[in-house]
Structures are given as C-alpha cells and as structure tokens.
C-alpha positions as CSV (number, residue, x, y, z in Angstrom):
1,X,-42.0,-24.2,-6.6
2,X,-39.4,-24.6,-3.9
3,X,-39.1,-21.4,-2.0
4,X,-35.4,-20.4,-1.4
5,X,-34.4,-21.5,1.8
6,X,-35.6,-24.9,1.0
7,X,-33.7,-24.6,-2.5
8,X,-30.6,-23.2,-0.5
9,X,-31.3,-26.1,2.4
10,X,-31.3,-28.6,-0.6
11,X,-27.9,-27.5,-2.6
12,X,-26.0,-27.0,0.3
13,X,-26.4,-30.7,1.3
14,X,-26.3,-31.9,-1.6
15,X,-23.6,-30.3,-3.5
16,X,-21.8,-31.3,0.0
17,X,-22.2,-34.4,0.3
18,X,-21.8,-35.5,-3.0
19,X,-18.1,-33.8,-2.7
20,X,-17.7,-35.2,0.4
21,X,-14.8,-32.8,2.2
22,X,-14.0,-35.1,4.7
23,X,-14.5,-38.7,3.0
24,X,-11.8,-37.0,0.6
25,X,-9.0,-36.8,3.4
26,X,-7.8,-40.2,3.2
27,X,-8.0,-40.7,0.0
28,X,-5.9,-36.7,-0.7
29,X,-2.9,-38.3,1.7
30,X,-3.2,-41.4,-0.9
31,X,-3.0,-39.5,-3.9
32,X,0.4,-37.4,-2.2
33,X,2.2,-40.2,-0.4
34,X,5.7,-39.6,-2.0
35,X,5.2,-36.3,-3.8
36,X,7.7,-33.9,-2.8
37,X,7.0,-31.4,-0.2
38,X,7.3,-28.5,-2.8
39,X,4.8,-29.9,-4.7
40,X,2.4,-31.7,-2.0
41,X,2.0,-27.9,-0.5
42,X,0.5,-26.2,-4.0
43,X,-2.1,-29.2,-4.7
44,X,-4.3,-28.1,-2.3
45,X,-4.9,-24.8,-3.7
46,X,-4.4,-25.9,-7.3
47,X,-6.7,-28.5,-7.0
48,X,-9.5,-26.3,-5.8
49,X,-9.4,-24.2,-8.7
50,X,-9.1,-26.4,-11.2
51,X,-12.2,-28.7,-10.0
52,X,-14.3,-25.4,-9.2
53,X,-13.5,-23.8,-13.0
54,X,-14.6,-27.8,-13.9
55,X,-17.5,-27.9,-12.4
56,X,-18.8,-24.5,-13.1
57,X,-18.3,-24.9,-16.7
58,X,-20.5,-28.0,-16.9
59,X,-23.2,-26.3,-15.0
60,X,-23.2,-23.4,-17.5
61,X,-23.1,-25.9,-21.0
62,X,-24.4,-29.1,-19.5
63,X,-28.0,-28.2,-20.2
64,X,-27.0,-27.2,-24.1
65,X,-25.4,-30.2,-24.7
66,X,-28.3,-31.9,-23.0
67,X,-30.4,-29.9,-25.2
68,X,-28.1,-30.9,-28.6
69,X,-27.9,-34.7,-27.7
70,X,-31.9,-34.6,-27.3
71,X,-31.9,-36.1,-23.9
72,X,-34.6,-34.4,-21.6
73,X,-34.6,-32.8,-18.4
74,X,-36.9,-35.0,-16.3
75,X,-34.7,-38.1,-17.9
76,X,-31.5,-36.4,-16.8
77,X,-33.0,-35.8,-13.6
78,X,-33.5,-39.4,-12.8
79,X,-30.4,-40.6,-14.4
80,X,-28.5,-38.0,-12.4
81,X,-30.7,-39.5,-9.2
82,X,-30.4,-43.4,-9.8
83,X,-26.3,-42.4,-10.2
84,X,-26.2,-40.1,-7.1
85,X,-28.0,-43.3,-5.3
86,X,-25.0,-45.4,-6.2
87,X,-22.7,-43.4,-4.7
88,X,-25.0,-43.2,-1.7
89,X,-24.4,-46.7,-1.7
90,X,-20.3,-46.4,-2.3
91,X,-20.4,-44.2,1.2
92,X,-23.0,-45.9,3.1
93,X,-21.4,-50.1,2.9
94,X,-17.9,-48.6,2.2
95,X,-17.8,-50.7,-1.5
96,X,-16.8,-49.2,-4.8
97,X,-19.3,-49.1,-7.6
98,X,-17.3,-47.2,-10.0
99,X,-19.4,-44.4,-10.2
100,X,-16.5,-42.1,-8.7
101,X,-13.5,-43.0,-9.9
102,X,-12.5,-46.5,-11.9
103,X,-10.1,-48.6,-11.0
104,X,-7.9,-47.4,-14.3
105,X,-8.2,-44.3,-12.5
106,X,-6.8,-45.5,-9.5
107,X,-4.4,-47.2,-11.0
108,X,-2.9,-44.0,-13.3
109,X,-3.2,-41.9,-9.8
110,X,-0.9,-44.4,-8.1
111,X,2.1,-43.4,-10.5
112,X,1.0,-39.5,-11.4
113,X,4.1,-37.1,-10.2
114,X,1.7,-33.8,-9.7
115,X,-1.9,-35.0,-8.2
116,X,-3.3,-31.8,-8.2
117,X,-5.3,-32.1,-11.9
118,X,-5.9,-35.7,-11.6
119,X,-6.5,-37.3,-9.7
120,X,-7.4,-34.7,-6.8
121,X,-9.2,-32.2,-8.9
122,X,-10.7,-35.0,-11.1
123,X,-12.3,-36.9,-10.0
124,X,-12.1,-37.0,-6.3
125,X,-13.3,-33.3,-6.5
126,X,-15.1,-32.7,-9.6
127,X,-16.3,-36.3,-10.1
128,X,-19.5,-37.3,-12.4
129,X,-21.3,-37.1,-9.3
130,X,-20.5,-33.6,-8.2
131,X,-21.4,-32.4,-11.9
132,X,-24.6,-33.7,-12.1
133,X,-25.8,-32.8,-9.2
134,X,-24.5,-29.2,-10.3
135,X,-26.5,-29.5,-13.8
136,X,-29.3,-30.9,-11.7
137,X,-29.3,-27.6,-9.5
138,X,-29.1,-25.7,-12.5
139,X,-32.1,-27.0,-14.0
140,X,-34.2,-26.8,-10.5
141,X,-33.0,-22.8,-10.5
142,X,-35.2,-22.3,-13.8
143,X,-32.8,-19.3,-14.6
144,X,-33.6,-17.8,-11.3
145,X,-30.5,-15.4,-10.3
146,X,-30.7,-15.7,-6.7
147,X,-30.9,-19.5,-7.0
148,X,-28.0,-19.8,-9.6
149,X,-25.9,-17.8,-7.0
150,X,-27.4,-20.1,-4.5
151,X,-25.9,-22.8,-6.2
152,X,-22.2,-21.0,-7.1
153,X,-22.3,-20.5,-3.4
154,X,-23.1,-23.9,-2.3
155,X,-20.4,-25.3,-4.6
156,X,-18.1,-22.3,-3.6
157,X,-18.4,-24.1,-0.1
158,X,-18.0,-27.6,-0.8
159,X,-15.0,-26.6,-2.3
160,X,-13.7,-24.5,0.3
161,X,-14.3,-26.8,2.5
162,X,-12.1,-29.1,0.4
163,X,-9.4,-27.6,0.1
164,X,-9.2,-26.9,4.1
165,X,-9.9,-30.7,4.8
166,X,-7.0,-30.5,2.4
167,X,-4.5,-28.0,3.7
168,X,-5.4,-29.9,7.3
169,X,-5.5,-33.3,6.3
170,X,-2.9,-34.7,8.6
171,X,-4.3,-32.9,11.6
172,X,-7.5,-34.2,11.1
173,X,-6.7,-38.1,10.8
174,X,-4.8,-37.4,13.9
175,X,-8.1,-36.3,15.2
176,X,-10.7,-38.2,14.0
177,X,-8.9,-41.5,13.0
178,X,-9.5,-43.6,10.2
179,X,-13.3,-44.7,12.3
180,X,-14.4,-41.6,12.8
181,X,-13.8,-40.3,8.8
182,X,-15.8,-43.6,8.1
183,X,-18.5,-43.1,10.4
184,X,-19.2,-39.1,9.3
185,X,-18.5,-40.7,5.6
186,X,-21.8,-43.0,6.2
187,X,-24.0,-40.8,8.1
188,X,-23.4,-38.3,4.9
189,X,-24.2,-41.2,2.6
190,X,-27.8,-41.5,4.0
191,X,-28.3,-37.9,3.2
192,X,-27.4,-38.2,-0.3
193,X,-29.7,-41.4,-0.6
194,X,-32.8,-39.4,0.0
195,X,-31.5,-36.7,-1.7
196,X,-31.0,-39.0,-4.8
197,X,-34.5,-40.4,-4.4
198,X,-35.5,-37.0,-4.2
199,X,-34.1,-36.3,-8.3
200,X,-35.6,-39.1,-9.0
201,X,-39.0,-38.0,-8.0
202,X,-38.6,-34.7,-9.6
203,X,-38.0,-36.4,-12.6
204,X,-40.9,-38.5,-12.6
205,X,-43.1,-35.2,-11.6
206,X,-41.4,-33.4,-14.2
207,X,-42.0,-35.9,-17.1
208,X,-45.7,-36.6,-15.8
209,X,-46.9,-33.0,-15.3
210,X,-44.0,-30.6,-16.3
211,X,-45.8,-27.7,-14.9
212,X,-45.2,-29.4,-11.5
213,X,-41.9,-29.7,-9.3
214,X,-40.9,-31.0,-6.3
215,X,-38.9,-29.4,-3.6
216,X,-34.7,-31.3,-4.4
C-alpha cells in the first residue's frame, strides 16, 4: 500500500503533468487571438471552474459507471496508462495523436466567439487525459479520506496553476519563448511516460493478485 507522501508525490505529478499548465500557454493565446478584450479577461477564471466542477464530477461517478458498463478496475487502469503513454508521446516528439483534442476540435475552436467552455475548459483543461488519471487516483485512494483530499488538492493545483499560466500568459511567452515552453513541455512528457507505465503495472498487479498494489 502506498504510504501518503508517496501517494501525494504521485498525484501531484501526475495530475500536473497530464494538465500541463505551461504546455497550455500557447495553445490559451490560440484559442483567444481575436476575442474581444471584455471577454478574453473572464476566460481565464471561467475556464478554471468549469474544467475543475468537470473533472471532479467524473472522479466522483467515473467508478459507477465503470461499475454499470462492467469494465474492471485493473482494465481501466491499463487503458487509462496505455492512453496517458500516448500523450506522453504527443509532449515528448511534439506530434498529435489525438488523444487530447481532435482535429474537429480544433477546427470548431478556431471559429468559437467565447473559448472559455470549449475549447479552454474542454479539452485543453479537462481533457480525457486529465479525467482518467483523476478516476485512476480515485481508485488508488481506496476510499481513503486523506488521499481523496490528496487528490482534490493536487487537481486544485494543477488548476490553479492554469489559470495563472493563463491570467499571465503573455508575460510568460515573453519570458520563456516559444523554445523554452517546448523544452519544459518535453521534460514533463518523460514524467508522465513512467508515470503511465506505472498504471499500467498497477493494472497488471491488480488483475494478477488484487490484494496487491503498486505505488502510482
């Protein structure tokens, strides 16, 4: 059983790193290029909320409708880790696999007047990605009340986090530069490749000898 730092240790880089605070930067002044300045200034702080209520309310029904579609845990688990992986992938060779956003997706965003629900909130924010992991953390917490609150607080941050990379977006590409958002973007992408590995192991633990788990 993971002890709670190590739990802690565990959903804090991964809940950040599949959000990805500053990888979002570039794409958030994509999404707002044109939108009026009366509007550009509330989808920071709109879009955090919305993709925080999101993702919270998959982590509290995502295992029930797990549950009702007959799919088990350890099969979740490496599902959830093989996807993760992928977008490992997406920010480690800077390609698209889809597993983020589609191209549809990009495509509607281009046109959308308010970006703050979509596609900011979802799915840049609150992708597939960032709500699996969330169920996946769930799961790990075995109904454990510090390490649910663990996990509301690791998302908590990620999101805050967000929404200042966000508020400060144009500062920080004058800053950092389009290299230097790539480079963090990678080294974060390796994290989340052993962290993906990691689900997938759990899963094959948890299917093998259910009794057992390994540390996410």
């Amino acid at each position: 059983m993971a002890s709670l730092p190590q739990f802690a240790a565990a959903a804090v880089a991964t809940i950040f790193t599949m959000v990805d605070p500053f990888g979002l930067v570039p794409m958030y002044l994509a999404a707002v290029a044109g939108t009026p300045p009366a509007v550009r200034r509330k989808v920071p702080r709109k879009a955090a909320v919305i993709s925080g209520i999101v993702v919270l309310l998959a982590g509290v029904v995502g295992r029930e409708v797990l549950r009702l579609l007959g799919v088990t845990l350890p099969a979740f688990s490496i599902a959830g880790g093989a996807l993760l992986f992928l977008v490992a992938l997406d920010m480690v060779f800077g390609r698209t696999t889809g597993v983020r956003d589609g191209a549809e997706e990009r495509s509607e965003a281009a046109t959308a007047s308010d970006p703050s629900v979509f596609p900011v909130a979802f799915p840049m924010i609150a992708g597939p990605g960032t709500i699996l992991t969330v169920i996946l953390l769930v799961d790990l917490a075995k109904g454990d009340p510090l390490k649910l609150a663990i996990v509301v607080g690791a998302l908590a941050l990620a999101i805050g986090a967000s929404y200042l990379a966000m508020r400060f977006s144009d500062r920080l590409m004058r800053l950092a530069g389009q290299t230097g958002m790539h480079v963090l973007t990678r080294l974060l992408g390796v994290v989340l490749a052993a962290l993906a590995i990691q689900f997938v192991l759990n899963g094959i633990t948890g299917y093998l000898h259910p009794s057992e788990l390994l540390v996410p």
